[in-house]
LUMKOLDO-161066 format. One record per residue (C-alpha): residue number from 1; residue in one letter; x, y, z. Coordinates in pm, whole numbers, plus 50000, padded with zeros to 5 digits. Each point is the difference from the previous one (the first is absolute). Layout:
[NUM; "A"; [X; Y; Z]] ...
***
This chain:
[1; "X"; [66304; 08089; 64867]] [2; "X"; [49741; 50313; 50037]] [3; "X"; [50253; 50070; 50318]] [4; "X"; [50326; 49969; 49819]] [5; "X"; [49868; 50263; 49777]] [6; "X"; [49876; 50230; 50232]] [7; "X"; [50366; 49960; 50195]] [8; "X"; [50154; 50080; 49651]] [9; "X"; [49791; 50276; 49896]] [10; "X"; [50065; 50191; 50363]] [11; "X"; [50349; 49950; 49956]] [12; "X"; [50008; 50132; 49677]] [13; "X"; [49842; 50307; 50105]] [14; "X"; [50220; 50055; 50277]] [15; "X"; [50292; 49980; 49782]] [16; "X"; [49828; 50222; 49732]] [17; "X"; [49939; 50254; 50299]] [18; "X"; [50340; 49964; 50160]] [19; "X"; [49891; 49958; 50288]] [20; "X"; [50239; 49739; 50141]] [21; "X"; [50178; 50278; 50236]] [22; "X"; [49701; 50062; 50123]] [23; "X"; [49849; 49648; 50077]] [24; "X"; [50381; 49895; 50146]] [25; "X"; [49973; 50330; 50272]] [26; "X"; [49604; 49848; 50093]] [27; "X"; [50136; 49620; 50043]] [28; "X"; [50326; 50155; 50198]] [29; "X"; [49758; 50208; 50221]] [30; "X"; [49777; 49722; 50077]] [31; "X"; [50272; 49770; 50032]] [32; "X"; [50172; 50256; 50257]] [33; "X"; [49638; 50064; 50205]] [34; "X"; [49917; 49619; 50044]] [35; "X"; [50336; 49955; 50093]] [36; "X"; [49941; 50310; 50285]] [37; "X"; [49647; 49836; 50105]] [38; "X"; [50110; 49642; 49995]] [39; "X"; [50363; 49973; 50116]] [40; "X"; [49888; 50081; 50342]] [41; "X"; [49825; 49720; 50083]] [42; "X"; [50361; 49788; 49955]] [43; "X"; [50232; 50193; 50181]] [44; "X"; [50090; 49990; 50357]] [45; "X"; [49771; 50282; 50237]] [46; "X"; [50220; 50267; 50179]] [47; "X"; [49945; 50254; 50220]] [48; "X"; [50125; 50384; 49940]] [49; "X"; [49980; 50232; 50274]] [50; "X"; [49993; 50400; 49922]] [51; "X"; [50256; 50150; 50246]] [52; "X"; [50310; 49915; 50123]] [53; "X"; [49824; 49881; 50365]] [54; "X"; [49779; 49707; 50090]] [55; "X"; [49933; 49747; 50289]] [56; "X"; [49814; 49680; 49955]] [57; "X"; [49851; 49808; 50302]] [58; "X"; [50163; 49654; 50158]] [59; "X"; [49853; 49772; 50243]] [60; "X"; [50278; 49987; 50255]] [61; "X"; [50377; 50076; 50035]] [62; "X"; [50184; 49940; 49725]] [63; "X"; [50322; 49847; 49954]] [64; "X"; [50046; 50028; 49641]] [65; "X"; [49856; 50168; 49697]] [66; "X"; [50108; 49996; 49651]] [67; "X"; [49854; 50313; 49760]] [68; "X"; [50005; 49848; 49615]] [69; "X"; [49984; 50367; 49813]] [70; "X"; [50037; 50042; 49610]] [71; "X"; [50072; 50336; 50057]] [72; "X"; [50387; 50036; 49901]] [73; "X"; [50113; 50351; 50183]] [74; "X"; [49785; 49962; 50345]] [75; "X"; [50172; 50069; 50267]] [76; "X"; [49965; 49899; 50374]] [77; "X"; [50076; 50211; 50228]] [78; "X"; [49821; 49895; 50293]] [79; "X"; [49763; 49716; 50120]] [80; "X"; [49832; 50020; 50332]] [81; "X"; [49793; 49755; 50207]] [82; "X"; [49737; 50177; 50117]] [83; "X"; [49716; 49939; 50269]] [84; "X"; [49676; 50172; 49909]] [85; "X"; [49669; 49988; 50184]] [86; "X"; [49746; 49830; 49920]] [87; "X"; [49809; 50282; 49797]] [88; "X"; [50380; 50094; 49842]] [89; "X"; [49927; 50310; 50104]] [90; "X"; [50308; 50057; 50252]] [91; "X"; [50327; 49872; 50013]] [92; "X"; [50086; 49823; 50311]] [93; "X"; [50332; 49864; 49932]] [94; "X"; [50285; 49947; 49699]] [95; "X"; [50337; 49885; 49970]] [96; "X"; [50249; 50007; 49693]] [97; "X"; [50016; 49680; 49813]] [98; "X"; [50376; 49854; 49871]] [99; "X"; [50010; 50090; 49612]] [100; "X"; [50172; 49772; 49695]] [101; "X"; [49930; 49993; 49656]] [102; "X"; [50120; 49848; 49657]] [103; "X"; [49903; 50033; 49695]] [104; "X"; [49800; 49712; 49841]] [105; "X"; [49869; 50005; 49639]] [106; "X"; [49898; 50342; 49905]] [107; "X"; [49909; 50109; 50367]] [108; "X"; [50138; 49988; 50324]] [109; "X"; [49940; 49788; 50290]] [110; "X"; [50022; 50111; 50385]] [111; "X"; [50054; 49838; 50307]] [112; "X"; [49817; 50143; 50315]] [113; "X"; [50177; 49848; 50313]] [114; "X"; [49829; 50062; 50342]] [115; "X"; [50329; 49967; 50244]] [116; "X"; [49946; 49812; 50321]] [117; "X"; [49969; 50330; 50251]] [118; "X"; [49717; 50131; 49728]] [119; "X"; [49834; 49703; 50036]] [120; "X"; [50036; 49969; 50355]] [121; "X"; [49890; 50389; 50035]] [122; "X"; [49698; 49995; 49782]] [123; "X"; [49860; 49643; 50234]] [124; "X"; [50085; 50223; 50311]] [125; "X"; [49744; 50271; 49766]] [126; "X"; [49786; 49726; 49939]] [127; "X"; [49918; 49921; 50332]] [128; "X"; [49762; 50164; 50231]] [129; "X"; [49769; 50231; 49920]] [130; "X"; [50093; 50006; 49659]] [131; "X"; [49903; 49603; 49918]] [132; "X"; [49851; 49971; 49676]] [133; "X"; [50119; 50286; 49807]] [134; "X"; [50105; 50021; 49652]] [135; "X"; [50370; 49914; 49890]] [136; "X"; [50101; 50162; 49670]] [137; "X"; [50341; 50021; 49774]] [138; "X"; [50075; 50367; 49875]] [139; "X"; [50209; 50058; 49703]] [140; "X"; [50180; 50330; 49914]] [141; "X"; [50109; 49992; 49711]] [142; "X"; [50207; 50338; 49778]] [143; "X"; [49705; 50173; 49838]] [144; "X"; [49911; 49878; 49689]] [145; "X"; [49631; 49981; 49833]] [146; "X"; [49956; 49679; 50090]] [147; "X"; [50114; 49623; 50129]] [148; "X"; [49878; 49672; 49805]] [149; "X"; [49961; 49738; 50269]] [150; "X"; [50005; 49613; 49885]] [151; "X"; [49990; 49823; 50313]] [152; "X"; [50057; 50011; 50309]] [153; "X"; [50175; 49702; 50194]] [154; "X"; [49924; 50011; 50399]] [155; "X"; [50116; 49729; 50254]] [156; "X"; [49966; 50086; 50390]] [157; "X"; [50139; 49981; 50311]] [158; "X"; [49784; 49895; 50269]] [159; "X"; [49650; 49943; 50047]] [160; "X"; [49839; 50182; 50224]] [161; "X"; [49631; 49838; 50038]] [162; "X"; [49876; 50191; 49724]] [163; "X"; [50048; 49771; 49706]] [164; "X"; [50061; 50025; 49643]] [165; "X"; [50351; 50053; 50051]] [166; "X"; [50140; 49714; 49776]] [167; "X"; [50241; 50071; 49687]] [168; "X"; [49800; 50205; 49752]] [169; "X"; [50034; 50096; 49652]] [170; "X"; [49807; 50320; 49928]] [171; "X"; [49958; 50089; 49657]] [172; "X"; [49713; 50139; 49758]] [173; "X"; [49649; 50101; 50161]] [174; "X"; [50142; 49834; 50335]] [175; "X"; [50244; 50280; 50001]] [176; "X"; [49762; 50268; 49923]] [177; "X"; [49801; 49947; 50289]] [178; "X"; [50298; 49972; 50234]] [179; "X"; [50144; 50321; 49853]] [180; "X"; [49864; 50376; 50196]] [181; "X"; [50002; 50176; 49669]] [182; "X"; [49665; 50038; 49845]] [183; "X"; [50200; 50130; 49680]] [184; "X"; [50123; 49669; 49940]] [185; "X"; [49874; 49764; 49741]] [186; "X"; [50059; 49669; 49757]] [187; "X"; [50153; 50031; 49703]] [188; "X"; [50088; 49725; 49738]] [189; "X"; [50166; 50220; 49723]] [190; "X"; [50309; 50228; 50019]] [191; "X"; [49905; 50369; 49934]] [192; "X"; [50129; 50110; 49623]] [193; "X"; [50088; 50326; 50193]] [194; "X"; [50245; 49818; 50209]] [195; "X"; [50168; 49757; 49703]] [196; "X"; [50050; 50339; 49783]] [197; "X"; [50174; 50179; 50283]] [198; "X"; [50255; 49711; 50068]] [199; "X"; [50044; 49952; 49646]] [200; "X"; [50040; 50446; 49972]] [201; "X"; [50258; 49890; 50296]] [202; "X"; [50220; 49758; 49907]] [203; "X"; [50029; 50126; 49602]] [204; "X"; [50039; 50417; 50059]] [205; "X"; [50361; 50028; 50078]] [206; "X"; [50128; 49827; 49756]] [207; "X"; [49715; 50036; 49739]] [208; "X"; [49998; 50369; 50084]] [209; "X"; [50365; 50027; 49909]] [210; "X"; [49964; 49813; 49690]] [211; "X"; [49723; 50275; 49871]] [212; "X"; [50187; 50316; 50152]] [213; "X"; [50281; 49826; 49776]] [214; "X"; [49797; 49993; 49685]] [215; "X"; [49882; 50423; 50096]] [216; "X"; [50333; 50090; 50000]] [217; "X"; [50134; 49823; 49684]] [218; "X"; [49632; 50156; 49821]] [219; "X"; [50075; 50351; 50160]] [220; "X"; [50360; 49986; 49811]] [221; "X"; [49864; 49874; 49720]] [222; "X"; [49739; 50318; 49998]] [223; "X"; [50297; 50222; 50007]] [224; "X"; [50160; 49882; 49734]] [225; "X"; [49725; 50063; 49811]] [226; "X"; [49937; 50322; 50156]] [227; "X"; [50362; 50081; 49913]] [228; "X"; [49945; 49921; 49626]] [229; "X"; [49643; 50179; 49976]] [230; "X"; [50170; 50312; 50142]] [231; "X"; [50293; 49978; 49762]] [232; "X"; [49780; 49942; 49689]] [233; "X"; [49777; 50303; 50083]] [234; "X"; [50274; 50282; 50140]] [235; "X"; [50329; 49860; 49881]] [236; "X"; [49967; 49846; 49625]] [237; "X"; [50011; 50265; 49765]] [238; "X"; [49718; 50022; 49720]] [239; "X"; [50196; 49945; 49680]] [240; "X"; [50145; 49651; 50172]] [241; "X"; [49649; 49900; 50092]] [242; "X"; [49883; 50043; 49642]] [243; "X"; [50309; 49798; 49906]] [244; "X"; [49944; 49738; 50206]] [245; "X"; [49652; 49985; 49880]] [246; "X"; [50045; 50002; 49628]] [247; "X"; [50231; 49740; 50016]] [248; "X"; [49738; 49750; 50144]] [249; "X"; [49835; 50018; 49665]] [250; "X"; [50179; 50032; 49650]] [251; "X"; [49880; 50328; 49779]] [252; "X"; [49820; 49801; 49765]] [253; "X"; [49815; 49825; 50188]] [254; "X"; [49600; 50059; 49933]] [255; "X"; [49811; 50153; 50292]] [256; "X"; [50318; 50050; 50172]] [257; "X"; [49842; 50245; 50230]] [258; "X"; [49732; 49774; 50113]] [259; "X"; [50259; 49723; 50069]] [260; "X"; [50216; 50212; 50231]] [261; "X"; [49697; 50117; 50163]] [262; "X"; [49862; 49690; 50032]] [263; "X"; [50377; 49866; 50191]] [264; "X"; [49996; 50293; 50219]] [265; "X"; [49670; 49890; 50133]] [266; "X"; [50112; 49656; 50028]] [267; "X"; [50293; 50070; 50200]] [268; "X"; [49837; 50213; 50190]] [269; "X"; [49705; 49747; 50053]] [270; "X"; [50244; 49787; 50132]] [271; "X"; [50123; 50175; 50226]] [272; "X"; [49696; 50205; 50099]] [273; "X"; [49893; 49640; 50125]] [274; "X"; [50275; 49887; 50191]] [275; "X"; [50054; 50349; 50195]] [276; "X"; [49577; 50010; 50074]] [277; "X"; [50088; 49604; 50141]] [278; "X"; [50278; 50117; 50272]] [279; "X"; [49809; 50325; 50077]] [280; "X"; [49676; 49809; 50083]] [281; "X"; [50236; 49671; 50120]] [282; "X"; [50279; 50200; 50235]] [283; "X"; [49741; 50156; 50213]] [284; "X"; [49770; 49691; 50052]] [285; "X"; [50289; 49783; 50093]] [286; "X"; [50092; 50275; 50232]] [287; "X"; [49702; 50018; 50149]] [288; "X"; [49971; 49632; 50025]] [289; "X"; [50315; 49939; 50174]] [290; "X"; [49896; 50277; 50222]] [291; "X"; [49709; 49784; 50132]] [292; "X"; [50149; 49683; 49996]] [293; "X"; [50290; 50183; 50222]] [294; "X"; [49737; 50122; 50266]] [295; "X"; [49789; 49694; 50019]] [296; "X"; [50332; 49858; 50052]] [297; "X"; [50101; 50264; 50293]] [298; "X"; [49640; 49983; 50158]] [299; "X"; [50048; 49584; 49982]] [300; "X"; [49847; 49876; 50344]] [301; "X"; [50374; 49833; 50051]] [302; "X"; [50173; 50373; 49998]] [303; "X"; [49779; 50041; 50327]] [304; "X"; [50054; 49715; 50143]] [305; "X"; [50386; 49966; 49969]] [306; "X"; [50006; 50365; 50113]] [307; "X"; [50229; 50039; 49647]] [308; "X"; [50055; 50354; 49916]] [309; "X"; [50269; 49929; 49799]] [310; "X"; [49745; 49825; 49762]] [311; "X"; [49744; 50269; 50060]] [312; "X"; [50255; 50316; 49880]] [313; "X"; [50160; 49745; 49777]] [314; "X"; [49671; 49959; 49797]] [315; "X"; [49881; 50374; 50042]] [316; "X"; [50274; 50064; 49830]] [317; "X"; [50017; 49782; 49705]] [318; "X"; [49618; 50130; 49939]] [319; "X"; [50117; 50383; 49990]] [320; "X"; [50276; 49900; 49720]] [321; "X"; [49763; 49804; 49801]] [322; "X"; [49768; 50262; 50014]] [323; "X"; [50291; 50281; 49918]] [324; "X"; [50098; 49769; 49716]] [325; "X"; [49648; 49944; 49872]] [326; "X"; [49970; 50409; 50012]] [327; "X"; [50360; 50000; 49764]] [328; "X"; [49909; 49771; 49753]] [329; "X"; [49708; 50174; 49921]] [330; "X"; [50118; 50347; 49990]] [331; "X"; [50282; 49910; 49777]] [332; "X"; [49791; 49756; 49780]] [333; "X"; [49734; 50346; 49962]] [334; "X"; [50314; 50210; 49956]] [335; "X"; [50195; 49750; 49693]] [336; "X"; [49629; 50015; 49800]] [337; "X"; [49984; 50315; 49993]] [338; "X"; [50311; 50051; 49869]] [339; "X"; [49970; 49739; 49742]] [340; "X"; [49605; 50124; 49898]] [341; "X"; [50269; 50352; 49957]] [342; "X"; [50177; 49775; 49785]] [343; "X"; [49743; 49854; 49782]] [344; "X"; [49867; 50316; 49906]] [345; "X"; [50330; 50154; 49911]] [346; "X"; [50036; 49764; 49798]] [347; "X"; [49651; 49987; 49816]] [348; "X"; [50077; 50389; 49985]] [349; "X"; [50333; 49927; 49835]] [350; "X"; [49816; 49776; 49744]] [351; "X"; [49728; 50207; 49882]] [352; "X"; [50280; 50270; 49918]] [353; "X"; [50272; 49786; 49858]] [354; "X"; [49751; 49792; 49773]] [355; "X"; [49769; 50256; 49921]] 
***
């Protein structure tokens, strides 16, 4: 019972406090960094490799090897079989590999194909006073920042006395010591970096057209207010603006001048608020789309599809959102001060007409 009423009493005091915002934003952030610390340890190891070239180590001529990437834009533009010595310090031999790929999942998988003459060239290489150096695969792939390896699926061609040369499957810390890049390492988790630029990929066209969409249809509506700030300062004559005034209020009514005073400030509360919204809205949204538009142009896929189309095309959608964002705000700034013109002519108008 004693810890029922301690429970009750905290509560209570929470919700005296108000703090239930708060203690909702602790349990989501500790929810969120378990999940980053712990999640790991479930999912299935990969390997990403900075650069856009690697080689990893085989045990003999290869026949066949399948690359399992998650990375959805890599592109292959060359694989090479290459025969290293046995410090991999010089290159002693390499032939082009047979290339195929297809898309599997969210990656891409490729086929390496040693032809028979490669494999008959690199034995002849093989042979004499090169016995017993190192065979290696070389990928070149379109530069990108880096390639996430799953596995790698090997199966050979002959065996030439130096063993080890059954079908493999190569994956995890087996492929990091295989691979010749000491940049590479193991990663369980995808990078936020990367799921926010995919996401900034996939949603800026058309998203980005939606909100240049809404800045146009808030720059006319600016205008029009604009329009009608300028005509009720310069174009409507005193005597009618006194009219239109004293007829809000009948003669007789008591502290008639306080009650017109007190709807001139109202209205132009009102819309005091909403023009202070688009000036402070128009440019942030400009300036928002204008990121999301170069993230977009700068997307590791642009490079690797050698799209320039995509690359101008989102350059230029991040000019005209900021251009718009730059509009919105100037006419928002312009329409208040027209209207704040407004509002005092009309407290002006007031003091004499009721006086």
């Amino acid at each position: 019972m004693e810890l029922v009423r301690m429970v009750k009493t905290v509560f209570a005091r929470i919700n005296d406090r108000r703090m239930w915002p708060f203690l909702a934003f602790v349990a989501s952030t500790a929810i969120v960094i378990a999940g980053w610390l712990c999640l790991p340890a479930l999912l299935h190891p990969y390997v990403r490799v900075p650069g856009a070239i690697f080689s990893f180590s085989v045990p003999c001529i290869p026949e066949n090897v399948q690359v399992e990437t998650i990375t959805p834009y890599a592109v292959l533009t060359r694989a090479k079989l290459m025969l290293q010595d046995r410090r991999k310090t010089s290159l002693l031999a390499q032939y082009d590999l047979d290339i195929a790929s297809k898309r599997a999942g969210g990656g891409i998988n490729f086929t390496l194909i040693a032809s028979p003459n490669v494999k008959k060239q690199m034995s002849d290489a093989m042979s004499g006073p090169n016995a017993g150096s190192q065979l290696a695969v070389s990928m070149e792939f379109t530069k990108i920042p880096a390639i996430d390896l799953v596995s790698v699926d090997a199966s050979y061609a002959i065996d030439l006395g130096m063993g080890g040369c059954r079908p493999e499957n190569i994956s995890a810390e087996t492929l990091m010591k295989r691979l010749d890049d000491p940049r590479a390492r193991t990663m369980r988790y995808a990078l936020i970096q990367d799921k926010l630029s995919d996401f900034i990929l996939n949603a800026n066209e058309i998203g980005g057209n939606i909100v240049l969409a809404g800045l146009v249809l808030m720059f006319l509506w600016l205008t029009v207010l604009f329009v009608e700030g300028v005509r009720r300062v310069y174009l409507l004559s005193d005597s009618r603006l006194r009219a239109d005034l004293l007829a809000l209020v009948p003669a007789a009514t008591e502290g008639r001048k306080q009650l017109l005073a007190n709807m001139v400030s109202a209205q132009y509360s009102s819309v005091f608020r909403r023009l202070a919204f688009a000036r402070v809205f128009g440019p942030a949204t400009g300036f928002l789309l204008t990121v999301s538009s170069l993230v977009a142009a700068l997307h590791p896929s642009a490079a690797a599809a050698q799209d320039t189309f995509r690359f101008v095309s989102s350059l230029q959608l991040a000019l005209v959102a900021t251009f718009m964002g730059l509009v919105v705000r100037i006419m928002a700034e312009l329409a208040l001060r027209f209207h704040r013109d407004d509002a005092e002519r009309k407290l002006q108008a007031i003091e004499l007409s009721c006086s």
